[in-house]
GUBARO-864310 format. One record per residue (C-alpha): residue in one letter; x, y, z. Coordinates in steps of 0.1 Angstrom, whole numbers, padded with zeros to 4 digits, always signed. Example, Ala and Ser with C-alpha at 12.3 -4.5 7.8 and 13.67 -1.06 7.14 Angstrom:
<recs>
A+0123-0045+0078
S+0137-0011+0071
</recs>
This chain:
<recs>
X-0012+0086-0393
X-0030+0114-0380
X-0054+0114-0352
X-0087+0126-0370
X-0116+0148-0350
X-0138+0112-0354
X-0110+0095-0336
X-0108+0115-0307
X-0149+0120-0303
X-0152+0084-0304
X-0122+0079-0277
X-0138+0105-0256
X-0177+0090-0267
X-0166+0056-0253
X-0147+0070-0225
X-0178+0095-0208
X-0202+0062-0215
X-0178+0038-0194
X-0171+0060-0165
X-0187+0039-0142
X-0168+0011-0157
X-0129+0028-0149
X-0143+0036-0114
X-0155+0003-0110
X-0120-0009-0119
X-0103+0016-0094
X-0123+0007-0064
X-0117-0032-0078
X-0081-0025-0073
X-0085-0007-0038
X-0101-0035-0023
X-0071-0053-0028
X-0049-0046+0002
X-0012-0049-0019
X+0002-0033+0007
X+0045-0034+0005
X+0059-0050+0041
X+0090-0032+0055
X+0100-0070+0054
X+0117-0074+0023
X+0111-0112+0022
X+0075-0109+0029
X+0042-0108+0005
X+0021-0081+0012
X-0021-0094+0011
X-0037-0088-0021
X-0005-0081-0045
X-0008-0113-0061
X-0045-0112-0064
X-0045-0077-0077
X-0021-0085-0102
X-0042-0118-0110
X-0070-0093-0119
X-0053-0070-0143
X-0040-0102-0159
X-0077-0116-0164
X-0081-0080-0180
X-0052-0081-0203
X-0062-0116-0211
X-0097-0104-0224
X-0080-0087-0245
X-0067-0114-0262
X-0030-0096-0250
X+0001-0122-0244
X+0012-0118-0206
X+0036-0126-0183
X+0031-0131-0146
X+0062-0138-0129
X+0081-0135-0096
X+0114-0124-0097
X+0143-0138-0085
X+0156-0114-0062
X+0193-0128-0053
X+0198-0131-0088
X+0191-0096-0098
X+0208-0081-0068
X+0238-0101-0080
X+0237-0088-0115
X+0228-0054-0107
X+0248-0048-0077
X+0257-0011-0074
X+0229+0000-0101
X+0194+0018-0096
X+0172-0005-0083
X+0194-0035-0071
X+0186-0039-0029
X+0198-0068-0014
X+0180-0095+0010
X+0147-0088-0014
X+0124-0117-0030
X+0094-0119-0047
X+0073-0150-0036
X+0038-0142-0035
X+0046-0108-0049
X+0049-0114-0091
X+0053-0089-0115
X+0029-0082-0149
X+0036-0078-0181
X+0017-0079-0211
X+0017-0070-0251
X-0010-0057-0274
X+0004-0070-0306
X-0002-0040-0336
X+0002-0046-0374
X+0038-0040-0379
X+0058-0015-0384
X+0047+0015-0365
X+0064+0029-0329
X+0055+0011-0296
X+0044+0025-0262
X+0045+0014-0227
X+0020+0020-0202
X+0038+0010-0165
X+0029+0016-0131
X+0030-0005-0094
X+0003-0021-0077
X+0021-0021-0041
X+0008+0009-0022
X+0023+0020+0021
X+0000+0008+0051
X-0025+0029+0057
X-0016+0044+0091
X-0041+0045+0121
X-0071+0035+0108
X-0088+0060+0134
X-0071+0087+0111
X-0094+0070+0083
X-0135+0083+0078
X-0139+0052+0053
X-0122+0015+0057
X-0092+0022+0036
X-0092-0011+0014
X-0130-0009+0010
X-0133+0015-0019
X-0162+0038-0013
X-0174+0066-0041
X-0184+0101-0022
X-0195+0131-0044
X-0177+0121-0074
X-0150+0110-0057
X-0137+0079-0053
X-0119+0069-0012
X-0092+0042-0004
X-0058+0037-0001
X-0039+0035-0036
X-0067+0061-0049
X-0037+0080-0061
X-0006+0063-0055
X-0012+0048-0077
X-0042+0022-0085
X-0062+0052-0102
X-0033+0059-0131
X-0030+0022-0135
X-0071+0019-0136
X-0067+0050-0164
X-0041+0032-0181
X-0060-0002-0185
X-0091+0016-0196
X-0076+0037-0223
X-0061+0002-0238
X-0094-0014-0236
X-0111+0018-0254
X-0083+0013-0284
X-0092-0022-0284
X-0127-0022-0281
X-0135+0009-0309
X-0111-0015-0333
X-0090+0016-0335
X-0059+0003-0359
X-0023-0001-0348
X+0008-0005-0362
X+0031-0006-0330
X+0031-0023-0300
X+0011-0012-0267
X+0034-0025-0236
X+0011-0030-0206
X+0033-0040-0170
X+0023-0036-0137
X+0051-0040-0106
X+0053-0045-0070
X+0081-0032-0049
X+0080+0002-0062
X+0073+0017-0029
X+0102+0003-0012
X+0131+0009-0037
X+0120+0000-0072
X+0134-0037-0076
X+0100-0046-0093
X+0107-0024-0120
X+0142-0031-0122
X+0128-0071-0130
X+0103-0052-0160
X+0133-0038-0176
X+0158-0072-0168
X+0125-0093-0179
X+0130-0078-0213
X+0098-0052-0215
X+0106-0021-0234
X+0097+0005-0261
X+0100+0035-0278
X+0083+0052-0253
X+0067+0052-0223
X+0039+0069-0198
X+0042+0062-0160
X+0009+0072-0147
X+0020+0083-0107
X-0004+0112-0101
X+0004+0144-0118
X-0027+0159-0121
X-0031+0148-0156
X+0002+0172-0160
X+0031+0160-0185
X+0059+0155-0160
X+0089+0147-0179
X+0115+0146-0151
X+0113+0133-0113
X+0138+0136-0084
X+0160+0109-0072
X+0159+0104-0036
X+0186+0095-0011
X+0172+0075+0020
X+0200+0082+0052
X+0210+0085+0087
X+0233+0106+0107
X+0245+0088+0137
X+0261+0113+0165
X+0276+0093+0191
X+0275+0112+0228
X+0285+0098+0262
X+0258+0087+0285
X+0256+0098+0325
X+0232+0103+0349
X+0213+0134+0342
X+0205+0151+0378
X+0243+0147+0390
X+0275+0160+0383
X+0290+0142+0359
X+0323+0122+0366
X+0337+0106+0335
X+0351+0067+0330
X+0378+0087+0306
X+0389+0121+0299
X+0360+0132+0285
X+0331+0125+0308
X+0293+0126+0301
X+0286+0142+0267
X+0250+0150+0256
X+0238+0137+0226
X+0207+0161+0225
X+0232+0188+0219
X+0252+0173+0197
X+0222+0165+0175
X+0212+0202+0177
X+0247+0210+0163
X+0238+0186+0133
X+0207+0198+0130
X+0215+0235+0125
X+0242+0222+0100
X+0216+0207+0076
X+0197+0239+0082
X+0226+0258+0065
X+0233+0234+0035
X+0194+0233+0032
X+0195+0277+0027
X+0226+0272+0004
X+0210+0246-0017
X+0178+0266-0018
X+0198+0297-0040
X+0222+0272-0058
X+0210+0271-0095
X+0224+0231-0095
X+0197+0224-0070
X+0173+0238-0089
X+0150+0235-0119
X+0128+0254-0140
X+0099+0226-0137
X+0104+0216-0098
X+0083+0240-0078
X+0111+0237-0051
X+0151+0233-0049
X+0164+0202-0036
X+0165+0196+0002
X+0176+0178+0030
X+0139+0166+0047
X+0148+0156+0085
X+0125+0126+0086
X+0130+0109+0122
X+0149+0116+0153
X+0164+0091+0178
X+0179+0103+0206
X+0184+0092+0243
X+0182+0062+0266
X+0160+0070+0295
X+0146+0101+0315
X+0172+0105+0337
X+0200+0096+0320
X+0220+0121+0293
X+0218+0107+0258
X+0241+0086+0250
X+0237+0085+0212
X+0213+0105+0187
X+0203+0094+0151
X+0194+0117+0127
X+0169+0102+0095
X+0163+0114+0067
X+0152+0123+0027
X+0174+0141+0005
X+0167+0151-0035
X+0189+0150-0062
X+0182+0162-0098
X+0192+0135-0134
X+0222+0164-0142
X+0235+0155-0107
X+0238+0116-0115
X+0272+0095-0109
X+0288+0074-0134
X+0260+0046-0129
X+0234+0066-0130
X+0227+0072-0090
X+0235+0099-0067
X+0269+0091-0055
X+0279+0127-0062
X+0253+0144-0038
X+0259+0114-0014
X+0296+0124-0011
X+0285+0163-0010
X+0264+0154+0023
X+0292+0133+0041
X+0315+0164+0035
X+0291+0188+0049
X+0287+0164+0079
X+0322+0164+0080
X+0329+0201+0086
X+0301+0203+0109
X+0320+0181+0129
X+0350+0199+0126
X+0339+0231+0148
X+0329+0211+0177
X+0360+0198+0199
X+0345+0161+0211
X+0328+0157+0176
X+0365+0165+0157
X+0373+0139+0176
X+0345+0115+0176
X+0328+0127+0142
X+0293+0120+0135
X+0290+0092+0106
X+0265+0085+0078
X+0249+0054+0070
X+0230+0050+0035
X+0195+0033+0035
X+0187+0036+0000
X+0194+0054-0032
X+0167+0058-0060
X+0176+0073-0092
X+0157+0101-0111
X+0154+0108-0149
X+0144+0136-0175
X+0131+0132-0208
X+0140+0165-0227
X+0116+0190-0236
X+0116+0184-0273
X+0115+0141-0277
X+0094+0137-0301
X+0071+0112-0276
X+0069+0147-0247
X+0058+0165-0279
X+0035+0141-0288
X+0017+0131-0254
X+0012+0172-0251
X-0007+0172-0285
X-0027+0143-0272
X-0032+0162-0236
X-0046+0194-0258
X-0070+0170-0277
X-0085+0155-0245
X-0089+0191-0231
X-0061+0190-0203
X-0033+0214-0200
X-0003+0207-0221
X+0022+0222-0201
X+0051+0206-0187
X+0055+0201-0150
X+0083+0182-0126
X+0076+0154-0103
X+0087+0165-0069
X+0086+0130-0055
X+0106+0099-0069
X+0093+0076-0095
X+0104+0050-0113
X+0109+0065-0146
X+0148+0063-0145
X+0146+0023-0145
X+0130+0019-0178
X+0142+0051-0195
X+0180+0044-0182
X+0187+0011-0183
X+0153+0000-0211
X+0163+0027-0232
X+0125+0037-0228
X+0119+0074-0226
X+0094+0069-0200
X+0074+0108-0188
X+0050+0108-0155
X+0013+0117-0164
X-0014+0104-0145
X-0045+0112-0124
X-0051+0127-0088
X-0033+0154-0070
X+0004+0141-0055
X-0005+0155-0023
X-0033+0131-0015
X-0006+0100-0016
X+0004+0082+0013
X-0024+0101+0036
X-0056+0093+0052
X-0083+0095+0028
X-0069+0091-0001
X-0088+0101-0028
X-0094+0108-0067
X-0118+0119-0087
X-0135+0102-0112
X-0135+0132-0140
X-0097+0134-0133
X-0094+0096-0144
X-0117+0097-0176
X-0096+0129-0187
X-0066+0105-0179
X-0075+0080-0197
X-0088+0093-0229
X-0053+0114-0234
X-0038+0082-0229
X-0060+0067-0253
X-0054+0095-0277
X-0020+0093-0272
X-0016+0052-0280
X-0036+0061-0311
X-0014+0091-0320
X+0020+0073-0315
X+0014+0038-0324
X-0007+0041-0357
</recs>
């Protein structure tokens, strides 16, 4: 069915007229602090209550739901070695959402996901409003999750309710789930896809700047320990073996400028590259580690960090075993030119592997969602999603072709004063809208 010029002045009618409405919603969903704990066993305040709310929502509705807390042994048992599958995690206190919008039959279905769990906040000093007290300045509205990503999921919900609400007829199913965890590995949205929620397509609103992002990075979470041998540092050094006192510091600089050079290679290799990421893949130093005490010579110095891999680079599961083996080599030869580390090579330890995806150019649901962009006046061109997202979850294990597109500018997520504004969410949300009308009826 086509999406007539009535449809989508009534979308964007209802929309303008309920703008205080979707940022009442958003600042609703700030002022729940769902904050993830580093703990993996431990409920952060406010993600149950937050998801409580969007289920009273769903509810009105009349939508079926689901609010459930996974079972975290179990799925790191069945998924062991996939995307997603973290051991030691669990979910009490911390349940995921799911819910249906039943349509008439017969038409294709959509899926509308994105997490409630958002990082601490920092130093609150860093902070000129209270960061889980939503506060609306010039438009704008302040508070951690703003962004990342309670204003996508506040745009989501309000496009569904603006179907609902102007009767607009559907044939397929609208997909509603909202999932913890998401900050911390993805496990949450591992248990959406294992619960069973899935369709033919699917919109992940992380913040895009109401750009179509059809493709996101996978991220590999590491650390480079560089083992040294500590001495006093104001006297000559006389070693318990052969060896003697060997500084760490200098070691670590060794590593250092070795990740500097894969880093340039990477930055001309057309394999770390693509046409829609605004930067080649890279190794992102992320924390350092090194030495004992002021006077002593470091005895050991370890090396965090972030590194970006691209869906053509996957493994056989679907992760970035490839690029993880690529890294250990290059470690490897830095080792090699130095005599103590040949013999005492640096090693690498793996924190965490998070896989990407990229739904091409020409699906018929990218084509789609940039008709339904044009129609609410945003730009239809394609972008990439620098950052990881859970988009590979549901699109490679769901079978879900799930694209980014939500509200907010990237670059405001996980920093003081977090903020969105509240044109950029209406615009989100009636393409959204637009877009459940266009594909489902």
């Amino acid at each position: 069915m086509a999406v007539t010029q009535d449809d989508i002045a009534r979308i964007s009618d209802h929309l303008d007229a309920r703008a205080d409405r979707l940022a009442e919603t958003l600042c609703d969903l700030i002022n729940f602090p769902s904050i993830v704990k580093s703990d993996p066993t431990e409920a952060g305040p406010g993600e149950r209550d937050c998801q409580i709310y969007l289920q009273q929502r769903l509810a009105a509705m009349g939508m079926e739901t689901d609010l459930w807390e996974p079972d975290g042994p179990a799925l790191y048992a069945k998924y062991e070695g996939r995307a997603g599958a973290h051991k030691g995690r669990t979910f009490d206190g911390r349940p995921n959402l799911g819910g249906t919008l039943k349509g008439s039959g017969g038409g294709r279905s959509l899926m509308l996901t994105g997490h409630i769990d958002v990082v601490p906040p920092g130093p609150i000093e860093h902070w000129t409003t209270d960061p889980f007290v939503a506060r609306i300045i010039d438009g704008r509205i302040h508070g951690r999750g703003a962004v990342d990503m309670k204003g996508g999921v506040a745009a989501m919900l309000l496009a569904l309710e603006t179907v609902h609400e102007l009767g607009l007829p559907l044939r397929g199913d609208v997909v509603f789930t909202t999932v913890v965890d998401e900050e911390i590995g993805g496990m949450g949205s591992l248990a959406m896809v294992d619960r069973g929620f899935r369709a033919d397509a699917g919109i992940m609103t992380e913040p895009t700047d109401n750009r179509i992002a059809p493709l996101c990075h996978g991220i590999l979470w590491g650390r480079i320990i560089i083992d040294g041998i500590g001495g006093h540092a104001e006297l000559v050094p006389k070693g318990w073996n052969e060896t003697g006192p060997v500084d760490a510091v200098t070691l670590t600089r060794q590593v250092l400028d070795g990740i500097d050079v894969l880093n340039r290679r990477w930055q001309y290799d057309p394999a770390k590259n693509h046409p829609l990421m605004p930067l080649p893949n890279q190794i992102i130093v992320t924390g350092l580690e090194v030495g004992e005490h002021p006077a002593s010579i470091a005895g050991r110095g370890v090396i965090t960090f972030d590194a970006q891999y691209l869906p053509h680079e996957h493994d056989d599961v679907a992760l970035g075993g490839k690029v993880r083996r690529e890294i250990e080599e290059h470690v490897a030869r830095i080792c090699e030119v130095d005599p103590y580390l040949r013999a005492h090579p640096a090693r690498v330890e793996w924190i965490l592997d998070a896989d990407c995806a990229e739904i091409p150019a020409d699906h018929p649901s990218v084509l789609s969602m940039q008709e339904a962009a044009t129609q609410a006046g945003l730009n239809p061109a394609l972008d990439g999603f620098g950052a990881h997202s859970d988009i590979g979850l549901p699109t490679t294990l769901g079978g879900t072709p799930t694209i980014n597109f939500g509200p907010g500018d990237p670059a405001f997520a996980h920093q003081p004063n977090e903020q969105v504004e509240i044109a950029d969410l209406v615009a989100c949300a009636k393409a959204i809208a637009i877009q459940i009308l266009r594909w489902c009826a």
